[in-house]
C-alpha positions as CSV (number, residue, x, y, z in Angstrom):
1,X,0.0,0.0,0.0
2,X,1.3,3.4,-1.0
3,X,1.9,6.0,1.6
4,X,-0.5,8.7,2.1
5,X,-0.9,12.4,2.8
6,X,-0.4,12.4,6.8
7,X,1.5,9.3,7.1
8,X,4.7,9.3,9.2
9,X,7.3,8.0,7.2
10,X,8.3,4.2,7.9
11,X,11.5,4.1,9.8
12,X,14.6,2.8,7.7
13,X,18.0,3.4,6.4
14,X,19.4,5.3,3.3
15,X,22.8,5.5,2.6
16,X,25.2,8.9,1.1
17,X,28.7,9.4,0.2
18,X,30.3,11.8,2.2
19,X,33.7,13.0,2.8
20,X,34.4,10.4,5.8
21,X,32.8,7.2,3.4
22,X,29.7,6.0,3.7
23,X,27.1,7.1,5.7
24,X,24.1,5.3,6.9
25,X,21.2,7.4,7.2
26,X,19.1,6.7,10.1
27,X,15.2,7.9,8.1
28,X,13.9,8.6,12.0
29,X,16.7,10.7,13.0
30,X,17.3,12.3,9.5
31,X,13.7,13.7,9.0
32,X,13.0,14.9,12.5
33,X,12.0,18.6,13.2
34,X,13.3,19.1,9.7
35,X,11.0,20.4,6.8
36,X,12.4,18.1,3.6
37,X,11.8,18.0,0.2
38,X,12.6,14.3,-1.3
39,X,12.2,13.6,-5.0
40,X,13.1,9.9,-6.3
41,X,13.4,8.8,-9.6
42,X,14.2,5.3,-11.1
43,X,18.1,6.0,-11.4
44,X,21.1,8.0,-11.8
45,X,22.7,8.7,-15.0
46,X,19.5,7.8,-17.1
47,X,17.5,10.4,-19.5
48,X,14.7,12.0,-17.9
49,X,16.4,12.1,-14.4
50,X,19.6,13.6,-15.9
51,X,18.0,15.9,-18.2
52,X,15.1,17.0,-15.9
53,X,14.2,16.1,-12.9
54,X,17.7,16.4,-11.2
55,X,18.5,19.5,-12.7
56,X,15.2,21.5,-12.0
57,X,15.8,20.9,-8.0
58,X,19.6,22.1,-8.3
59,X,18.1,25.6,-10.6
60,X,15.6,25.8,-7.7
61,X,17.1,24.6,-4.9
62,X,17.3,28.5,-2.7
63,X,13.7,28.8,-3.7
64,X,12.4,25.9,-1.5
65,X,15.2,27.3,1.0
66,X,13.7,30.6,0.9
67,X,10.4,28.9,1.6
68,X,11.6,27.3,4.9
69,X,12.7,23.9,3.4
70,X,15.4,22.6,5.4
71,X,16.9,19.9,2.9
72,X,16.4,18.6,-0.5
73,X,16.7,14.7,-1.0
74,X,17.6,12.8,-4.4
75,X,16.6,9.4,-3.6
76,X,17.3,6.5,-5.8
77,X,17.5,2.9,-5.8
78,X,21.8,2.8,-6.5
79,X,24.1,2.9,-4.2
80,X,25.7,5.6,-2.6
81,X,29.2,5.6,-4.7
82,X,26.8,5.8,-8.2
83,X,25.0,8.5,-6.5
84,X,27.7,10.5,-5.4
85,X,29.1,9.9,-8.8
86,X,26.0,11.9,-10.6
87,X,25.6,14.6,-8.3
88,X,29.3,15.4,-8.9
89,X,28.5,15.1,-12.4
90,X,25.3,17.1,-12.5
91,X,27.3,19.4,-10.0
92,X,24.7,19.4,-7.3
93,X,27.5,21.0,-4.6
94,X,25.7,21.2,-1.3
95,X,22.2,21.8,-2.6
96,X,20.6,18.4,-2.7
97,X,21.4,15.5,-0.6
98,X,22.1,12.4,-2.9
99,X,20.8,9.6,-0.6
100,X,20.9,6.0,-2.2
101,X,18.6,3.3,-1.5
102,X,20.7,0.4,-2.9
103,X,18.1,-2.3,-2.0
104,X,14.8,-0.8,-2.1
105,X,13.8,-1.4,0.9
106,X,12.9,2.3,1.5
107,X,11.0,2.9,-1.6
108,X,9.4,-0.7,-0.9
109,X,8.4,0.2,3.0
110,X,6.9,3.6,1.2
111,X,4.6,1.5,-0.8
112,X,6.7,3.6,-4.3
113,X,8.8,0.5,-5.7
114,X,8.1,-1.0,-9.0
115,X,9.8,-4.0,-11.1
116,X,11.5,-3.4,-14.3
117,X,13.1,-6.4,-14.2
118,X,11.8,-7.2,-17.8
119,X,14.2,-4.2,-18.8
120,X,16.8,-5.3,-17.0
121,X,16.7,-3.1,-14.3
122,X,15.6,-5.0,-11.2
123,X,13.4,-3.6,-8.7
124,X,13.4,0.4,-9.0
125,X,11.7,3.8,-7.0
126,X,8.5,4.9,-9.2
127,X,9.0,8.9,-9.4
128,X,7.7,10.9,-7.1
129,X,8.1,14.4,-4.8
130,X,7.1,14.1,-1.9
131,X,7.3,17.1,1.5
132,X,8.0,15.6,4.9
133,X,7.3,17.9,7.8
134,X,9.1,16.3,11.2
135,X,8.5,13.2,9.7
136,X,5.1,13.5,8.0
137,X,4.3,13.5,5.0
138,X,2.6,16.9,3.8
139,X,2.3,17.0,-0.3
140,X,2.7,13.3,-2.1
141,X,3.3,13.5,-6.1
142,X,3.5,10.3,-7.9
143,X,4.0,9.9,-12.1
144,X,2.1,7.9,-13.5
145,X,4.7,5.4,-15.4
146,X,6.7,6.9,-18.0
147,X,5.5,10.7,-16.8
148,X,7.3,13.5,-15.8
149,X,4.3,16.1,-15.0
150,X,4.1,16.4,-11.3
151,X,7.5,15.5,-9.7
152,X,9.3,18.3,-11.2
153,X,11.0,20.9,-9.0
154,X,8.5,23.1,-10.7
155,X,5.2,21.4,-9.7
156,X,6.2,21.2,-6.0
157,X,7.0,25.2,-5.6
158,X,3.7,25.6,-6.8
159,X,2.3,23.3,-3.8
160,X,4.2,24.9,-1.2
C-alpha cells in the first residue's frame, strides 16, 4: 500500500557518500523537526532524471530554501558511490542530498517500488516528490509510469 498524505514515514536506512565514506542514514533521526523536500526517480545517469528532474531541483534549490525547506533529498535505488558519482556530475554542490537506497527497501516500505526487471533493471523507485514535515508527510506526487508532470521541482514550488 502506498503512503498517504499524513502518514509518518516508515522508519529505515538510506545510505550517502560523504567526505568520511559512507554514511548510513538513520530515516527517524534524519527527517525529525526538519521540513524536507525528497524527490526519487528510477536512477542516476538515465535520461529524464539527468535531463530533468535532477537538474530543476539544483536551478531551484534556494527557492524551496527561501520557503523554509530545510533539505532537498535525491533518492534512488543505486548505491551511494553511483550517487555521489551523478551529483558530482550534475554538479549538485551542497544543494541536494544524494541519498541511495541500494536495495529498495525504503522505496518498498513507502509503498513507491516497481519491477522493471523485464528491462533489465531489477526492482526500482517509481518517481515521485514528496514534503516531509518532522516526519510527516505533507504533499505526495506520484507519475504515472513513463510521466514527468508532477515530480518536477517546478510542480512542487507551486504546492508549497
Amino acid at each position: 500500500m502506498t503512503i498517504s498524505v499524513g502518514e509518518q514515514l516508515p522508519s529505515g536506512k538510506l545510505w550517502m557518500k560523504t567526505e568520511d565514506g559512507i554514511q548510513e542514514i538513520d530515516t527517524d533521526e534524519f527527517f525529525a523537526d526538519k521540513k524536507v523536500v525528497v524527490f526519487a526517480l528510477p536512477g542516476a545517469f538515465t535520461p529524464t532524471c539527468s535531463a530533468k528532474h535532477l537538474p530543476g531541483y539544483i536551478e531551484h534549490a534556494q527557492a524551496f530554501f527561501d520557503k523554509g525547506v530545510d533539505a532537498i533529498i535525491c533518492l534512488s535505488v543505486n548505491d551511494a558511490f553511483v550517487m555521489d558519482a551523478w551529483g558530482k556530475d550534475q554538479k549538485v554542490d551542497d544543494k541536494i542530498l544524494m541519498m541511495a537506497d541500494g536495495n529498495a527497501d525504503f522505496s518498498k516500505a513507502l509503498g513507491l517500488s516497481m519491477d522493471v526487471s523485464a528491462r533489465g533493471m531489477g526492482i526500482r523507485s517509481q518517481r515521485y516528490s514528496m514534503l516531509v514535515e518532522n516526519g510527516v508527510v505533507k504533499l505526495l506526487n506520484v507519475e504515472e509510469p513513463g510521466a514527468f508532470e508532477v515530480s518536477g521541482a517546478e510542480a512542487m514550488l507551486r504546492a508549497l
